[in-house]
N, C-alpha and C positions, 0 to 999 in steps of 0.2 A: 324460434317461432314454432309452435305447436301446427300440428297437422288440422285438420278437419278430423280423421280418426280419434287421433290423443282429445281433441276436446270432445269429442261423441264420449270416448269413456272415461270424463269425468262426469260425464251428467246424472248416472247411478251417485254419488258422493253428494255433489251438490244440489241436484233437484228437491231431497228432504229439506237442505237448508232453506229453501227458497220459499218453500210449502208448508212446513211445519216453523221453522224463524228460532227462535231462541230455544225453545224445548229440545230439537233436533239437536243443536250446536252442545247445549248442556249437556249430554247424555255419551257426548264424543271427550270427553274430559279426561277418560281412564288412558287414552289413546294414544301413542304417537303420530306423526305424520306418516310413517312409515309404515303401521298398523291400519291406519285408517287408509291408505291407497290398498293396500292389499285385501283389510275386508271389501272394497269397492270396486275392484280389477282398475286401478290405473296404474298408466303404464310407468315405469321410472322416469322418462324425463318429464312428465306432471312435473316432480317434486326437481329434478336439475334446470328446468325453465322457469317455473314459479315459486315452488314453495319454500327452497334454499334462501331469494333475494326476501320474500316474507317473513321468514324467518329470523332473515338479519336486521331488515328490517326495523321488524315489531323489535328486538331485544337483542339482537349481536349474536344471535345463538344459531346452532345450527337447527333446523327444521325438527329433527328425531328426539330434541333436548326439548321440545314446546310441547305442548299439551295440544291436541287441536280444537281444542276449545277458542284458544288463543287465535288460531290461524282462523278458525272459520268464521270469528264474531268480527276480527277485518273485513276480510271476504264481503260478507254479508252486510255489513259497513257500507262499502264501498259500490258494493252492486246497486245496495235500495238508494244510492247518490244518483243525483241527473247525472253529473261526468264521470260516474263511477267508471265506468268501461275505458277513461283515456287516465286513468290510474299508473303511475310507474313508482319500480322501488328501485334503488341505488344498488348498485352489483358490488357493495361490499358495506363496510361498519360506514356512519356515518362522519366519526373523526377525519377519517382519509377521503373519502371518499365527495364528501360536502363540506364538510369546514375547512381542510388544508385546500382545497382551491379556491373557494374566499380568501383566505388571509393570505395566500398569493398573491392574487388578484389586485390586493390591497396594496401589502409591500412593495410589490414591483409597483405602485403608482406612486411608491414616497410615505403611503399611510402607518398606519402602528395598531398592529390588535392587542390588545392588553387583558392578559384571565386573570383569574384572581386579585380582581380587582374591584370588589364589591361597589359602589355607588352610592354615597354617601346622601348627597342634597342634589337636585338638577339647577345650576342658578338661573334665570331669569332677566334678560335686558327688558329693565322695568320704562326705557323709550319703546323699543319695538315688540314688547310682549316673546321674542324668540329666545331659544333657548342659549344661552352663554357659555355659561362652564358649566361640567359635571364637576363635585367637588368629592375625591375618593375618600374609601374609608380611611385610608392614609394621613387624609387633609390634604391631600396634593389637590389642586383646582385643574381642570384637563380643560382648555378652548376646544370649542365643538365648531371641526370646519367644513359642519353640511347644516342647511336647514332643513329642517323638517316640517312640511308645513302639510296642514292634515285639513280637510273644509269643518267646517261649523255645521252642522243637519247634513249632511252629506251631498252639498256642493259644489256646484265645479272651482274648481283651485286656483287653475292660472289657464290662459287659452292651449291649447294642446293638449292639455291634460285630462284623467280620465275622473269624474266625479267619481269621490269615495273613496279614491286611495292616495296615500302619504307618497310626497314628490319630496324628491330630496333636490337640493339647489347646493352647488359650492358657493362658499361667500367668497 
């Protein structure tokens, strides 16, 4: 967690962004991350609190390897968002870090994640309109053992649920 300090002197870096908006961000492109704290005076952990996980982030890369062009048109992204500010990024690559604990998650329930395994046709239970099989590039035909039921105009779904978003149901 940043001090009150450390974010006081990021405000020389980011307040053009804020003010000036893409023209400002364009112009930092020659730049690293590293460059660009130093033309600004922030402190090093700026970049060991924030700008490291941004960096991975945005591209698996470390922060000095990005252009801050990159970094800042996030940033700035994410700020002009209503929940920009409860923004979080993953403290490493995303493989490890969000997808092996999915397909964890999954396994230890019995389930099977399957890559490289394009999706051929989605089949159709032409009684209940719900989705059947995926049928892979393979030809292999996969049973789908969740439904997926999404509202029509963005509806509410089923009682408890929240209009607008995909409820998944075990059959």
């Amino acid at each position: 967690m940043l001090s009150l300090e450390e974010k006081v002197r990021m405000v020389p870096g980011l307040l053009p962004m804020l003010i000036e908006g893409q023209s400002f961000i364009d112009k930092q492109d020659e730049l690293s991350v590293a460059q660009f704290m130093h033309k600004y005076g922030m402190p090093r952990r700026i970049n060991d609190e924030i700008f490291i996980a941004m960096g991975k982030a945005l591209d698996f890369l470390d922060p000095d390897r990005l252009s801050m062009t990159v970094v800042l048109t996030a940033m700035n992204r994410f700020i002009n968002e209503a929940d920009g500010s409860q923004t979080a990024f993953l403290d490493g690559n995303q493989p490890d870090r969000l997808c092996a604990p999915i397909v964890e998650h999954i396994k230890a329930r019995g389930g099977a994640v399957r890559t490289g395994s394009p999706v051929r046709e989605i089949e159709i239970d032409a009684q209940t309109g719900e989705v059947a099989r995926l049928r892979l590039g393979s030809g292999e035909a996969v049973r789908v053992p969740l439904r997926v039921t999404i509202p029509q105009g963005g509806g509410e779904v089923d009682s408890g649920s929240t209009g607008g978003e995909a409820v998944l149901v075990p059959r």
